[in-house]
C-alpha positions in Angstrom: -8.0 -31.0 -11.6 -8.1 -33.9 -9.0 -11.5 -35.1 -8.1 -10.4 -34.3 -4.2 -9.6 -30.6 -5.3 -13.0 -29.9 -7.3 -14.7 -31.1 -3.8 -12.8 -27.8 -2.7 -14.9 -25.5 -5.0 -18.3 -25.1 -3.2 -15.7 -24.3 -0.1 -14.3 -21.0 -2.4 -17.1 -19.9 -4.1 -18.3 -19.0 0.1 -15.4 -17.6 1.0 -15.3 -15.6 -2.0 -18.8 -14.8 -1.8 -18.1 -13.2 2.0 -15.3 -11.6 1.1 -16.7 -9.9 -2.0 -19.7 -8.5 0.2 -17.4 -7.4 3.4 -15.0 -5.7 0.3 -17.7 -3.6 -0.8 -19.5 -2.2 2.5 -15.3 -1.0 3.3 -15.4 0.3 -0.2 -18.9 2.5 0.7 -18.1 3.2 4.3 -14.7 4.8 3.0 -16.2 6.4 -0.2 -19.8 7.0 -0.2 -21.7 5.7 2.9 -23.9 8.8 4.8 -21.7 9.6 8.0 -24.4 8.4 10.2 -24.7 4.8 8.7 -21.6 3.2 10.7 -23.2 2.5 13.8 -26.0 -0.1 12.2 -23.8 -1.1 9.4 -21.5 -2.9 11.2 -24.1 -5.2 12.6 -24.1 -6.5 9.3 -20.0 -6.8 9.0 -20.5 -8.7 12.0 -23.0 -11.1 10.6 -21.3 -11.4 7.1 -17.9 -11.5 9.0 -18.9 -14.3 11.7 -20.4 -16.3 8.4 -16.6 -16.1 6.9 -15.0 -16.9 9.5 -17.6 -20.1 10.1 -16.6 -20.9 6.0 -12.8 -20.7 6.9 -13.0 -22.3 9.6 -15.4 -24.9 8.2 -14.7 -28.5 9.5 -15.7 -30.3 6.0 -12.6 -27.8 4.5 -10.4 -29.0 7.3 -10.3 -32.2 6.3 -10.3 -32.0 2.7 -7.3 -29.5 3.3 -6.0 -32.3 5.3 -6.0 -35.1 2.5 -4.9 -32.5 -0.3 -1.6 -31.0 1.6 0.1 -34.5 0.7 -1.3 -34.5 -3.1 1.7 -34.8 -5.3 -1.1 -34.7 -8.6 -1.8 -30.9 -8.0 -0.6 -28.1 -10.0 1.4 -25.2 -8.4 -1.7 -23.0 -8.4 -4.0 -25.6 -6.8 -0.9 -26.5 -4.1 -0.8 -22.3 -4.0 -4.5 -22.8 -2.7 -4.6 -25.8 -0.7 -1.2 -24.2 1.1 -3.1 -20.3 1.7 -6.6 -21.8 2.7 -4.3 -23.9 5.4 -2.6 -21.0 6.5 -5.7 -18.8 6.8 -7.5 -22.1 8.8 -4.9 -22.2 11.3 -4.3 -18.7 12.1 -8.7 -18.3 12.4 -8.8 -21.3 14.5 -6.6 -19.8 17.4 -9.4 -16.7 17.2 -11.9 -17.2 19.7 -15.2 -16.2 17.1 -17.1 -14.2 19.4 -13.6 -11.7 19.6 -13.3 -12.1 16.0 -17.0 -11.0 15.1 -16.9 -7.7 17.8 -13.0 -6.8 16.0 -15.0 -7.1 13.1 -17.8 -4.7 14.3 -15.3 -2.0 15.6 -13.3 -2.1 12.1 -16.4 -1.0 10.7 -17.4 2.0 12.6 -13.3 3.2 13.2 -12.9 4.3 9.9 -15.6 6.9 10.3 -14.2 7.8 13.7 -11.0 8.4 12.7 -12.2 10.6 9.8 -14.1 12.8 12.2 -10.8 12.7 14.5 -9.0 14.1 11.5 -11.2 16.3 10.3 -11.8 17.8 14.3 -8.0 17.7 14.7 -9.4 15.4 18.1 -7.1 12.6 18.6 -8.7 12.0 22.3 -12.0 11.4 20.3 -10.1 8.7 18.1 -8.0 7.2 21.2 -10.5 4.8 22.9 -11.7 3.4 19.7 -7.9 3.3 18.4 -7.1 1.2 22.5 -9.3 -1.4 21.3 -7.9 -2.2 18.3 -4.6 -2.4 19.4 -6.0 -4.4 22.0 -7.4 -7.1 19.6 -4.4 -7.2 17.8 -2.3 -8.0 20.4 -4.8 -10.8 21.9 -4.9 -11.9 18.1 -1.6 -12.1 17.6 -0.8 -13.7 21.1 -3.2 -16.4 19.7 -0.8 -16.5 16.8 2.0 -16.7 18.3 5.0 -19.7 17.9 7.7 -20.7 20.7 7.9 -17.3 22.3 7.5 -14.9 18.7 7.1 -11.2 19.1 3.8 -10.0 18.9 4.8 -7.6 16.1 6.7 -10.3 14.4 3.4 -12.2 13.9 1.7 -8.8 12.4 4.6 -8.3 9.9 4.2 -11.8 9.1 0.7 -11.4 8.2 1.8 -8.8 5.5 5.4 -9.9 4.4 6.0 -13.5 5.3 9.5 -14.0 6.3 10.7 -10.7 7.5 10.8 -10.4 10.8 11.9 -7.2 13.6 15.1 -8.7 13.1 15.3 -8.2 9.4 13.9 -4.7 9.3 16.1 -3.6 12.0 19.1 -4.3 9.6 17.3 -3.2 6.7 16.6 0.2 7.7 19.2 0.7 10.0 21.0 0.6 6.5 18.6 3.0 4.9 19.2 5.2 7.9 22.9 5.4 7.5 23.2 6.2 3.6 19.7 8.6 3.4 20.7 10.8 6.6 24.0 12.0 5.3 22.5 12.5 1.7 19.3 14.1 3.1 22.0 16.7 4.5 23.2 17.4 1.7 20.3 18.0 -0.7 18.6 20.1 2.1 21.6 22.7 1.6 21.0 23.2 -1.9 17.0 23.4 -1.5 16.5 26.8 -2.1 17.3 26.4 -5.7 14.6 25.0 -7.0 11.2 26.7 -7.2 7.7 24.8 -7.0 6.1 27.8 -6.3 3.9 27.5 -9.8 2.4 24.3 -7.9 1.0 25.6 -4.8 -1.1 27.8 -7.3 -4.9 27.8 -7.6 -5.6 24.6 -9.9 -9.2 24.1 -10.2 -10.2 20.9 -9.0 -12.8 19.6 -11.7 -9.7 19.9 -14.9 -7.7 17.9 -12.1 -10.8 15.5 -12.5 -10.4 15.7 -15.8 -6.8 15.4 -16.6 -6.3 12.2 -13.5 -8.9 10.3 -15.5 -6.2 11.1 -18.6 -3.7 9.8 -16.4 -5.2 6.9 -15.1 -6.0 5.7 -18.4 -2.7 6.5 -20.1 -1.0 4.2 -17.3 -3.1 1.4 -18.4 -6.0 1.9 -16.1 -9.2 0.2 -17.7 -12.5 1.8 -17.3 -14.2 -1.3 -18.4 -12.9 -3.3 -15.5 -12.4 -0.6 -13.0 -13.9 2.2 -11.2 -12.2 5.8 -9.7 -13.5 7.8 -7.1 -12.4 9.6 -4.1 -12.0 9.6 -0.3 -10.2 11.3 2.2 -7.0 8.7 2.0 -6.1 7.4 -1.6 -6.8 3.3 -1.5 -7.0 0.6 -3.5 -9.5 -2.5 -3.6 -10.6 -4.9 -5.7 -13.1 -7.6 -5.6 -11.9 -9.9 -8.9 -9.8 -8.8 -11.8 -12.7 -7.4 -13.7 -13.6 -5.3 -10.7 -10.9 -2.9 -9.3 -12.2 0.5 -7.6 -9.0 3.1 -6.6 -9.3 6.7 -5.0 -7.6 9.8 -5.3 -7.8 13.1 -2.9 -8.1 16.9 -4.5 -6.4 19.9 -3.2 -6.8 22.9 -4.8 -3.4 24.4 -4.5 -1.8 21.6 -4.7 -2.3 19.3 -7.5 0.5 17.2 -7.5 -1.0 15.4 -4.7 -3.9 13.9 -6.7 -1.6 13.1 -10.0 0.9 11.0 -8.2 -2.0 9.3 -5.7 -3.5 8.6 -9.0 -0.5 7.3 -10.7 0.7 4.9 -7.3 -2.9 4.0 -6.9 -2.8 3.1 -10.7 -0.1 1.1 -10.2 -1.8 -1.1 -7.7 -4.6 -1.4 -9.6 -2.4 -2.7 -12.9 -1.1 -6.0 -10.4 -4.7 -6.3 -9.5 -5.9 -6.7 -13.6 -2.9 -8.5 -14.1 -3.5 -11.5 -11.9 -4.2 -14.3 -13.9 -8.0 -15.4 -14.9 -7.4 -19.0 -13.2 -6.5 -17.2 -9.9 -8.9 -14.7 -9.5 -11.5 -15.2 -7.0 -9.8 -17.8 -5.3 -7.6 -17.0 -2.1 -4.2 -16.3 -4.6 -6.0 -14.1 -6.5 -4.0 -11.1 -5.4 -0.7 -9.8 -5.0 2.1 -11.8 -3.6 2.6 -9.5 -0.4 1.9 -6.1 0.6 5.9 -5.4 -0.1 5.1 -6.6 -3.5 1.8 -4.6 -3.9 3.4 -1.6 -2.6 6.7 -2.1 -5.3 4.2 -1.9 -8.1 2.7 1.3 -7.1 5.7 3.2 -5.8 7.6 1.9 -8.7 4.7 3.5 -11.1 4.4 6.6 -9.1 8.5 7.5 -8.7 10.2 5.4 -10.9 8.1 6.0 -13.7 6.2 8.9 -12.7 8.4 11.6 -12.0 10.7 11.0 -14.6 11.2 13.4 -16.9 10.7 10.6 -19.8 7.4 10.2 -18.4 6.4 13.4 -18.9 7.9 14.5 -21.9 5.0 13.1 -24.2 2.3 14.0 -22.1 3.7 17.5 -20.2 1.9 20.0 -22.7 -1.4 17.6 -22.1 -1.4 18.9 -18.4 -0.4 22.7 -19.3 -3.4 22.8 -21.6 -5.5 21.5 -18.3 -3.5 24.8 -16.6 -2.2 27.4 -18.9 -2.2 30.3 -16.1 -0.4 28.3 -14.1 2.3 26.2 -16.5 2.6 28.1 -19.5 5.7 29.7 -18.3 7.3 26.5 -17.0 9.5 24.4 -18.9 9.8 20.5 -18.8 12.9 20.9 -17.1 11.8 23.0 -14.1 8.4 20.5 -13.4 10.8 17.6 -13.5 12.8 19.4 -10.7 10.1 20.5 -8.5 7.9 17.1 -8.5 11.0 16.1 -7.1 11.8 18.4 -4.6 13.1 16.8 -1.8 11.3 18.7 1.3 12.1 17.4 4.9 7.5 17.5 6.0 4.9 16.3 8.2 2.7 14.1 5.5 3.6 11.1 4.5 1.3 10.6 1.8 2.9 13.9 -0.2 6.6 13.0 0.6 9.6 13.1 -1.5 11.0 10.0 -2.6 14.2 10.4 -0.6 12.5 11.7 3.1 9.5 8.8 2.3 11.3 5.8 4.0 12.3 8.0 7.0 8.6 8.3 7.4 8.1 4.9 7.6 10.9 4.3 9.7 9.2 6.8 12.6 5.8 4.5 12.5 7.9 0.8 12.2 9.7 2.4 15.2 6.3 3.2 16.9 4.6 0.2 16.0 7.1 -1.4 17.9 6.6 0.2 21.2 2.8 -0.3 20.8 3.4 -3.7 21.0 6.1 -4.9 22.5 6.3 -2.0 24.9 3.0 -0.9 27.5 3.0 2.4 26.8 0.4 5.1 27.6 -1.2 5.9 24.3 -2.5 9.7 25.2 1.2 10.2 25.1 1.4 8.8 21.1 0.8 12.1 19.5 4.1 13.7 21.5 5.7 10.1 20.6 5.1 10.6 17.3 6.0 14.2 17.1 9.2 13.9 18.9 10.3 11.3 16.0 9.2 13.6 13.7 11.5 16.1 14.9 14.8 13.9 15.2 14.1 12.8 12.2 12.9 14.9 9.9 13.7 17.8 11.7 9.9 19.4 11.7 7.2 19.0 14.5 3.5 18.7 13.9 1.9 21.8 14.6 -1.5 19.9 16.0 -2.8 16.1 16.0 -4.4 16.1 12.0 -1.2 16.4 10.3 0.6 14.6 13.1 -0.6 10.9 14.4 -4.1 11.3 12.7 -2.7 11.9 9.3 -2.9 7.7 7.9 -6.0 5.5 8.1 -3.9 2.3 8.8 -4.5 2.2 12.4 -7.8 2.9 12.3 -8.3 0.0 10.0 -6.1 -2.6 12.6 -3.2 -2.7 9.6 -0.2 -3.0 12.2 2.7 -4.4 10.6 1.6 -2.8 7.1 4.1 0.4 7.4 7.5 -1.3 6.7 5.5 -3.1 3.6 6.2 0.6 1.8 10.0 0.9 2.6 10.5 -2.7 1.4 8.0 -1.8 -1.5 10.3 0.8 -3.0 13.4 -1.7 -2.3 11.8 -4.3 -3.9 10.8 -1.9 -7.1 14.3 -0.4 -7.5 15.6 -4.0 -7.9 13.5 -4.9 -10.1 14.0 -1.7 -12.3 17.3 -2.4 -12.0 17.0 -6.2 -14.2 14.0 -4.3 -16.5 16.4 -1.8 -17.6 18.3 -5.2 -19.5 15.7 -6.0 -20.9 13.4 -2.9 -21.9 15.1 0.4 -23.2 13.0 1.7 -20.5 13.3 5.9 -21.1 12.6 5.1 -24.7 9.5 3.3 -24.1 8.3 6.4 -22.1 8.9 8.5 -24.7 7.2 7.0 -27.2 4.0 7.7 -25.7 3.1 4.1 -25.1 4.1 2.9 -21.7 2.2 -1.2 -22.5 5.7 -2.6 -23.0 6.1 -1.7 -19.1 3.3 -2.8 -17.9 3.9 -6.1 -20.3 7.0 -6.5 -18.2 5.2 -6.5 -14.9 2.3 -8.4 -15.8 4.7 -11.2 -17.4 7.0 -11.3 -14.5 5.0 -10.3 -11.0 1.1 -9.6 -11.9 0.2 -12.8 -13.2 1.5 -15.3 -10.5 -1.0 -13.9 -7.9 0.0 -15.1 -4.7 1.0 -18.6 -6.2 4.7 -17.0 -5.8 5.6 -15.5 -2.4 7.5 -12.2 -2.5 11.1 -13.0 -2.3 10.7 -15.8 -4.7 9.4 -13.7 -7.0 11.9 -11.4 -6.6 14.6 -14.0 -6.8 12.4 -15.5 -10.0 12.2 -12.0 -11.7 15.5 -10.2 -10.7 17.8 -13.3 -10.3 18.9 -12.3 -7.4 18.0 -12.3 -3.6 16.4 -9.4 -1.8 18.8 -6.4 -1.0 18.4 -3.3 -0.7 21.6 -1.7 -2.3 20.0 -1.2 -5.5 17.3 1.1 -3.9 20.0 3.1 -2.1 21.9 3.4 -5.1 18.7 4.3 -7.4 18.4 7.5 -4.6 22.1 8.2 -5.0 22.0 8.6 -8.8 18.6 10.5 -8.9 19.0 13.2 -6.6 23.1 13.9 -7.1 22.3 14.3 -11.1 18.7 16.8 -9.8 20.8 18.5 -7.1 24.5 18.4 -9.2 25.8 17.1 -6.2 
């Protein structure tokens, strides 16, 4: 380490202190925090948040950055650093810090707002606070902006560097045209398989119970991570030794909780598997939100509802719920996890309607902000996609626009992360499968040699590696979405007998 880059240290340890403190007040305020405590709380985001951005923005770290962006002596991960803290600088510096500080304020009483919205089914409650927001990030992302960008360019940006509207227009213009037609066809044969045995009464401390099994039979570690629950399943983490995910319970339907756990799981394993030289620096996380996103969605569908997943672990859970699974072989849970089921939530569906989802709110996101639209009129918008896509309509505001936290939390640009997250993972099953016997691993009980894989090849390089390198790195191939459309092919033709 260069005697310019140690000088860089005192600089971290700050801006790692900050963030550590604003990561745990969003951890209590979704989890924990009385209902009442928003209002006074986020004076104190604001304080610890105008103190970060003072630390990012710090002078003294401008021109160190400066000197060490032309050091040929560093490593990759100290060039990683030098190159994110740069990034981070610029972007803060074009932020007025008063408008950063009060965006920092309403962040921290939204999430509560929203939550009573939802719970209220009152999205003209939510709607001012939700105006503001949008607001800032269109000032903030004005700020951003180079040589006439799109606002919403600069937000994806923020979340998956290098894919742009233009990209993603291609990308799920091509999901579009191969899921619609096989969407039709799997809707037709529906009726033949019955979940009925899951919308049963399942008593929600065994679901505890067995979700703690779950998360620890993924490779969750108690030691270095916490579970709890919150009204939308999330994952955070302040270090690799601290990792904190949540789960949601519903009594008659307890599918919902196992495969939050498992995809919530699956973030959490990238989180532990960031390597001890990264952690707590500003690379100590995953690559990209695409790339966060492929870890869970491959643990929660790839993995998860595969019938050599459950084959070692099945009569665990019918133990948990005898009145309810006794009677129902492997085979039939297999098909009904799977169940393709054209709905209103995102967050319970099916792997081959779950991209269409996200298409409606990438589709929305871009008329927020490219487009002045009148924003009482979002929760027909929103509906109206629903119904041309999915063929349903939202039957009131809760299970329509208020049903994801994102907005509430400023996360514009973060949707089209999941779509590419389950490209991403289907790719990289694809090369796994020549290295790993990857069914015969799942059978055996012992699912390490997996997570091994991951960890060697993704979790470990932090953000050191951007996404498509790592994919490139990993897979040996660019990004493309083929293998993703094919991996839905296979699966639900060989559940359906198509």
């Amino acid at each position: 380490m260069s005697e310019l880059f140690e000088q860089l240290k005192p600089h971290l340890d700050k801006i790692n202190a900050y963030s550590s403190a604003l990561t745990l007040f969003s951890w209590d305020s979704e989890t924990c925090a009385p209902k009442d405590s928003s209002e006074y709380t986020s004076r104190v985001v604001g304080e610890l948040s105008s103190e970060q951005f003072k630390a990012n923005t710090d002078p003294l770290l401008k021109e160190l950055l400066v000197k060490l962006k032309g050091d040929d002596s560093l490593s990759v991960n100290e060039k990683a650093i030098v190159r994110n803290l740069w990034k981070t600088l610029e972007d803060m510096e074009k932020i007025p810090p008063d408008e950063y500080r009060e965006y920092a304020e309403l962040q921290a009483v939204a999430a509560q707002i929203w939550q009573k919205a939802k719970r209220e089914d009152d999205y003209a409650s939510f709607s001012p606070t939700l105006e503001k927001i949008i607001s800032y990030n269109k000032k903030f992302a004005g700020y951003k902006a180079k040589d006439g960008q799109k606002l919403y360019d600069v937000l994806l940006d923020e979340y998956e560097e290098g894919f742009s509207v233009e990209l993603l227009d291609e990308f799920f213009s091509r999901l579009k045209e191969e899921i619609v037609p096989l969407l039709k066809k799997v809707v037709e044969k529906n009726s033949e398989i019955d979940d009925s045995f899951l919308h049963q009464n399942y008593d929600i401390n065994k679901q505890k119970e067995f979700n703690r099994f779950l998360a620890e039979y993924i490779g969750f570690d108690f030691d270095r991570g916490v579970m709890a629950e919150s009204e939308h399943p999330f994952t955070t983490n302040l270090h690799n030794h601290d990792v904190r995910i949540t789960t949601h319970y519903y009594e008659n339907m307890p599918e919902s909780a196992i495969f939050s756990t498992i995809h919530e799981g699956g973030h959490a394993l990238y989180e532990f598997g960031v390597a001890d030289e990264l952690t707590q620096t500003p690379v100590g996380t995953g690559a990209s939100m695409g790339m966060h996103e492929s870890q869970s969605r491959f643990m929660e569908n790839v993995i998860g509802r595969s019938e050599a997943f459950w084959e070692p672990i099945y009569e665990k859970l019918v133990s948990f719920f005898p009145k309810q699974l006794k009677e129902v072989p492997l085979e039939d849970f297999i098909k009904a996890i799977n169940k393709v089921q054209p709905d209103l939530i995102r967050t319970e569906a099916d792997e081959l309607t779950y991209s269409l989802h996200i298409l409606i709110r990438y589709e929305l996101e871009k008329q927020i902000m490219e487009e002045d639209i009148d924003l009482s009129e979002l929760p027909k918008l929103w509906a109206d996609k629903y119904e041309e896509y999915l063929g349903v309509r939202p039957k009131n505001e809760t299970e329509g626009v208020l049903q994801d936290v994102h907005w509430a939390q400023g996360m514009f640009g973060y949707f089209p992360s999941y779509a590419l997250g389950n490209a991403f993972a289907a790719q990289i099953y694809e090369h796994m499968k020549k290295k790993l016997d990857v069914d015969a691993v799942l059978r055996s009980g012992d699912i390490s040699p997996i997570v091994k894989y991951l960890g060697e090849n993704i979790h470990r390089y932090g953000m050191v590696k951007k996404s498509r390198e790592l994919l490139k790195d990993t897979t040996g191939e660019d990004f493309t979405a083929e293998y993703y459309i094919q991996y839905l092919k296979d699966k639900f033709t060989r559940i359906y007998d198509l």
